[in-house]
C-alpha positions in Angstrom: 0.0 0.0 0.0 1.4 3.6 -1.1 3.2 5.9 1.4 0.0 8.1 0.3 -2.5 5.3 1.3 -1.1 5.0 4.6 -1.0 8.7 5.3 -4.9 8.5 4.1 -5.3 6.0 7.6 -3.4 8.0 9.7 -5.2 11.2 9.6 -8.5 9.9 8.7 -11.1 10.9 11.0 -13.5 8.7 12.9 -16.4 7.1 10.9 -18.8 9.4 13.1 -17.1 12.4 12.0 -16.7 11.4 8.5 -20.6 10.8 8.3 -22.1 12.0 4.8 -25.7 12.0 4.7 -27.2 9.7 2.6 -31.1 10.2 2.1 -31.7 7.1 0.1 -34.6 5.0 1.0 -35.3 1.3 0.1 -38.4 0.2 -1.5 -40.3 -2.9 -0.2 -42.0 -4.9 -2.5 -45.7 -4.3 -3.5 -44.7 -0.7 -3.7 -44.6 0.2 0.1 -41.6 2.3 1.0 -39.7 0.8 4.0 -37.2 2.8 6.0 -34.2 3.9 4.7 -31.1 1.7 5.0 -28.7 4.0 6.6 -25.3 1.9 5.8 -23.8 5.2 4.9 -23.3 7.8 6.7 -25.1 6.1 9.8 -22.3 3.3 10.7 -23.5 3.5 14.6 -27.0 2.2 13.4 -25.3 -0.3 10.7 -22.4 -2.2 12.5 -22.6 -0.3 16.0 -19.4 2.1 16.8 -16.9 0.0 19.2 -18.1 1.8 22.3 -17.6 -1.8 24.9 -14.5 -4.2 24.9 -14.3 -7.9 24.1 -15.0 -8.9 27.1 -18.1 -6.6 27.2 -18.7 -8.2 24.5 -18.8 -11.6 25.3 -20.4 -11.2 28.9 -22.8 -8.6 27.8 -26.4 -8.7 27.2 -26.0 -7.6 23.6 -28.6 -10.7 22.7 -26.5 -11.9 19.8 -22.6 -12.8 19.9 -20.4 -12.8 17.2 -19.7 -16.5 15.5 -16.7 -15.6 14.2 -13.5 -16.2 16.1 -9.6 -16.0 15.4 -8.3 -18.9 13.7 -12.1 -20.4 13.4 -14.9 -19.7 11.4 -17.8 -20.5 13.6 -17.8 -21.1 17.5 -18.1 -24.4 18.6 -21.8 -24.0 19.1 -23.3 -23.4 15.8 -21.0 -25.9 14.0 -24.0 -28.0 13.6 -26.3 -25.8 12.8 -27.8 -24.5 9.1 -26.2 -21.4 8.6 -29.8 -19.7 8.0 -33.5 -20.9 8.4 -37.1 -19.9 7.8 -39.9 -21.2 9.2 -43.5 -20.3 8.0 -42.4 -16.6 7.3 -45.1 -14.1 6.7 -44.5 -10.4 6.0 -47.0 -7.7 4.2 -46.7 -4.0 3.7 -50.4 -3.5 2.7 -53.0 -5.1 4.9 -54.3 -8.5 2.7 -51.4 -8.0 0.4 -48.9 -10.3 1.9 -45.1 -10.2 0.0 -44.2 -13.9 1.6 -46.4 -15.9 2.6 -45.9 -19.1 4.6 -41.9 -19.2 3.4 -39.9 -22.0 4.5 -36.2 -22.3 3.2 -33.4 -23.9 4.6 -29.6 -23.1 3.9 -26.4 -25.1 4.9 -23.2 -23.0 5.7 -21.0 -23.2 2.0 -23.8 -22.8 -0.1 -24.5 -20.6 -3.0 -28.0 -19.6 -3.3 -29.6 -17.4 -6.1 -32.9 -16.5 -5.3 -35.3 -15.2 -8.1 -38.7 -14.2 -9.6 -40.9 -11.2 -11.0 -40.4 -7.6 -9.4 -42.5 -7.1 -6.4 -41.9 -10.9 -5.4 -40.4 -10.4 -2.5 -36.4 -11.3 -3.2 -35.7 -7.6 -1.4 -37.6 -8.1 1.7 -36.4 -11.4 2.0 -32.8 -9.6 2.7 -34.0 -7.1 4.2 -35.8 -9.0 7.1 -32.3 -10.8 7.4 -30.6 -7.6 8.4 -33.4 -6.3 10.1 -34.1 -3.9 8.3 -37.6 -5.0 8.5 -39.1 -7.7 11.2 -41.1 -10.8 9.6 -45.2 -10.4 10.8 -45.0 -14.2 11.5 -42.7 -17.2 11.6 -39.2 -16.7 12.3 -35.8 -16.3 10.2 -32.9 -18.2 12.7 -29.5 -16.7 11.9 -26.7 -19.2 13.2 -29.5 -20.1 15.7 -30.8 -16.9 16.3 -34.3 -15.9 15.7 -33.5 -12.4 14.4 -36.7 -10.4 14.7 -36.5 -11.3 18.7 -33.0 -9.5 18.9 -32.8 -6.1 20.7 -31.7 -3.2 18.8 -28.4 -3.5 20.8 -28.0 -6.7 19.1 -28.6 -6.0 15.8 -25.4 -4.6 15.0 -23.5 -7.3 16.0 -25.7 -9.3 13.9 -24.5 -7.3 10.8 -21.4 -7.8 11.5 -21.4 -11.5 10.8 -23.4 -10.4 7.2 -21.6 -8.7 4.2 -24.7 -6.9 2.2 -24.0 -5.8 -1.2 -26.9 -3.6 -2.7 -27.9 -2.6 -6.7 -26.7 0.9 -6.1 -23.5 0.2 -4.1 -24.2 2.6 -1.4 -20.6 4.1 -1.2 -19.3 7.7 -0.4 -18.5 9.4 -3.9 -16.3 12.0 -1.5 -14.3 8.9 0.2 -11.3 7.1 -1.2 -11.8 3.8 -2.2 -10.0 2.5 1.0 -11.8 4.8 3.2 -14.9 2.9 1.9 -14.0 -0.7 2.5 -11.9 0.3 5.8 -15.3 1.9 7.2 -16.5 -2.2 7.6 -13.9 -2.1 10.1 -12.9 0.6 12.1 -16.3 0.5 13.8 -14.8 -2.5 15.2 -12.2 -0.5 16.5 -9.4 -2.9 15.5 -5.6 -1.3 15.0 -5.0 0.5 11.8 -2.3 -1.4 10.8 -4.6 -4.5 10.8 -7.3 -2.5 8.9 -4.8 -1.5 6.0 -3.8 -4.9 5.6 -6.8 -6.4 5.4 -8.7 -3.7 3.1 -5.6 -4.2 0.8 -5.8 -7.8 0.5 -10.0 -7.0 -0.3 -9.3 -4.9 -2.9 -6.7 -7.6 -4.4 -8.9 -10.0 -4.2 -11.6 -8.3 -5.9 -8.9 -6.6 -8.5 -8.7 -3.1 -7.9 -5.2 -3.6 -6.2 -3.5 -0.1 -6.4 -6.5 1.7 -6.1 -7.0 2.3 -2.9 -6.0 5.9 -3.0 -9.1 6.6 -5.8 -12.1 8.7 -5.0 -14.9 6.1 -4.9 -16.8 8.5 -6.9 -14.5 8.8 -10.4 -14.7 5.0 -10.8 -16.8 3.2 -13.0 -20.2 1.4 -12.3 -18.5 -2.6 -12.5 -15.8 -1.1 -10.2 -17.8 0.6 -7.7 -19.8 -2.8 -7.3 -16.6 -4.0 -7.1 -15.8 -2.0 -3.7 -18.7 -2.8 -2.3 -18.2 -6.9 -2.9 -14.3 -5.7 -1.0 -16.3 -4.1 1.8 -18.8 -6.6 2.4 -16.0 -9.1 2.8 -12.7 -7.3 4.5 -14.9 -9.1 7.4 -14.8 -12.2 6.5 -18.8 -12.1 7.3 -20.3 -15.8 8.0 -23.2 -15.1 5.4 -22.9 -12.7 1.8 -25.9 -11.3 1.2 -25.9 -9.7 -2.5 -29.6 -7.7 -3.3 -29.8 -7.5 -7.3 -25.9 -6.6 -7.6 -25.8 -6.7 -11.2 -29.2 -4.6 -11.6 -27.0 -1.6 -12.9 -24.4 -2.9 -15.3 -24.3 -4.0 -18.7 -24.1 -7.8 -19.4 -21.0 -8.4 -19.5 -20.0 -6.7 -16.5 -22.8 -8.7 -14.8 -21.1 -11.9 -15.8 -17.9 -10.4 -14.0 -19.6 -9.7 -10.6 -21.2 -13.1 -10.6 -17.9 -14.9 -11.1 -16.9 -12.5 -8.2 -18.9 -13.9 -5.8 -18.3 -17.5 -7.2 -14.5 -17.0 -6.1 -15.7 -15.8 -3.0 -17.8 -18.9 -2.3 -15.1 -21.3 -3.4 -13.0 -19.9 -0.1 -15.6 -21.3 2.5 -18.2 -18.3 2.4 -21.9 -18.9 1.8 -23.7 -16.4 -0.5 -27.4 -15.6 -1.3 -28.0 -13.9 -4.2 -31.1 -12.4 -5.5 -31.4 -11.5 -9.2 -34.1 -11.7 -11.9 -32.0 -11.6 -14.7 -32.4 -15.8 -16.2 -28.9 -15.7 -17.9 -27.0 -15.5 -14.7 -28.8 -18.5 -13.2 -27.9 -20.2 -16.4 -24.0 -19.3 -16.2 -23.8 -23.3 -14.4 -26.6 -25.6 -12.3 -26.5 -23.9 -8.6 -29.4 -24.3 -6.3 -32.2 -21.5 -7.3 -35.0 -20.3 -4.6 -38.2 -19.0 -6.9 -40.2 -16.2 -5.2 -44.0 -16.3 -6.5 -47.3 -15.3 -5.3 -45.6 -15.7 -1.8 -44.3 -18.9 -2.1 -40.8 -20.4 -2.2 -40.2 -22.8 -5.0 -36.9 -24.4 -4.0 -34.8 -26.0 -7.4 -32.1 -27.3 -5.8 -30.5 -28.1 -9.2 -30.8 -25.4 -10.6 -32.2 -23.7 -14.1 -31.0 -25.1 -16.8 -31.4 -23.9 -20.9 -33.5 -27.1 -21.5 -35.4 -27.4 -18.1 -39.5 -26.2 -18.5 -39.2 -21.9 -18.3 -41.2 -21.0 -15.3 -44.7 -19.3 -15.4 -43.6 -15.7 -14.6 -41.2 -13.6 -16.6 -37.7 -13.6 -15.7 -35.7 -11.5 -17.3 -33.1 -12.7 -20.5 
């Protein structure tokens, strides 16, 4: 990393004080606007500033503990657990209008899961009740063993710190530096800056866009941009990727170049989920394929293929 980068650490301010505010709001589906998902500039709502020490931490009532641990991937205690399960989920946004409806889904840590079908099927609200950004009306989603909706808002950051969320329209800080963006994933954690420059480097190798760490995040092109968000929704080595229509913006090509992102990612251990209505990208090879309709979850857990029956909603070619 360049004498330039590691000035850029040294005298960056805290995440609080860096805080640009970011007004964008996500829609749920059916057309109800949900609240706005403050990942930028709001990091103390997102991750949680580090405001208690480890041992806080551990003896706390925070509700939900972190999985990961030096060295290990999981604790001991959710080795034998799915990495994510729902169990009769029901959500609406309109009263008799329900988005899911009776879901039930279950996902094994290393998987790759793309999940799909028509707008307004509820593939965004699916994620969205994952990182609570929304709480299911019935059922429950367990994270690691968790039942989510029952954490307190305490815990909810900690819960986001064991996801990596990568949305459609990046949701990155034109103003920052490249770095500056994927470091943010980590200095709320308050670990040492010299850890947080190595690690943010080796992201942005790994999702090539070595060398530009020193760039404003807001000069680079719309493949790259994603491509900063992928590096900061995995500098933390997260148990669970969660990617909400990442390729929704970019031209074919450079939606083929995402997706094979994320497939290197999986191949290291991770487990990803990744919604998308676009029909060539579930096509790329067989990978199991959750189809959102009317409510339901239709799980294929081959996978589309070009000869297999086309299903009876449109999904974009």
């Amino acid at each position: 990393m360049s004498g330039t980068q590691n000035a850029l650490f040294r005298t960056a301010s805290s995440p609080a004080q860096r805080g640009i505010a970011d007004t964008s709001h996500s829609r749920g589906e059916g057309g109800e606007s949900g609240p706005p998902i403050n990942l930028v500039p709001s990091h103390r709502l997102w991750y949680g500033l580090h405001m208690r020490s480890a041992d806080d931490e551990r003896s706390g009532p925070i509700g939900f503990r972190p999985m990961l641990r030096t060295g290990h991937r999981f604790s001991r205690e959710a080795s034998h657990r799915p990495i994510l399960v729902f169990e009769d989920v029901y959500k609406s946004y309109r009263t008799g209008l329900p988005v899911l409806r009776g879901v039930n889904l279950v996902i094994e840590r290393g998987e790759f899961v793309f999940v799909t079908g028509p707008s307004g099927s509820g593939k965004s609200t699916m994620l969205r009740l994952l990182y609570r950004a929304d709480t299911v009306d019935d059922g429950r989603i367990l994270f690691l063993g968790r039942d989510v909706a029952r954490l307190t808002p305490q815990a909810v950051p900690f819960l986001r710190r064991n996801l990596g969320v990568v949305f459609q329209d990046f949701k990155l800080v034109d103003a920052w530096s490249v770095a500056e963006n994927v470091a943010i994933a980590l200095e709320v954690l308050g670990l040492p800056q010299r850890l947080i420059r190595t690690r943010v480097g080796e992201a942005l190798e790994r999702v090539g866009l070595a060398g530009r760490g020193d760039d404003p995040a807001g000069v680079l092109s719309g493949g790259e941009q994603q491509r900063v968000a992928v590096a900061r929704a995995i500098v933390g080595e997260p148990a669970l990727i969660l990617a909400d229509e990442p390729t929704g913006n970019l031209d074919p090509q450079l939606a083929l170049d995402i997706l094979g992102l994320f497939e290197e990612i999986h191949e290291t251990g991770a487990t990803v989920l990744f919604a998308t209505h676009d029909r060539t990208l579930l096509e790329v090879r067989p990978r199991r394929v959750v189809i959102l309709d009317d409510g339901k979850a239709l799980d294929v857990p081959d996978g589309l293929s070009v000869e297999s029956e086309e299903p009876d909603f449109p999904i974009a070619h």
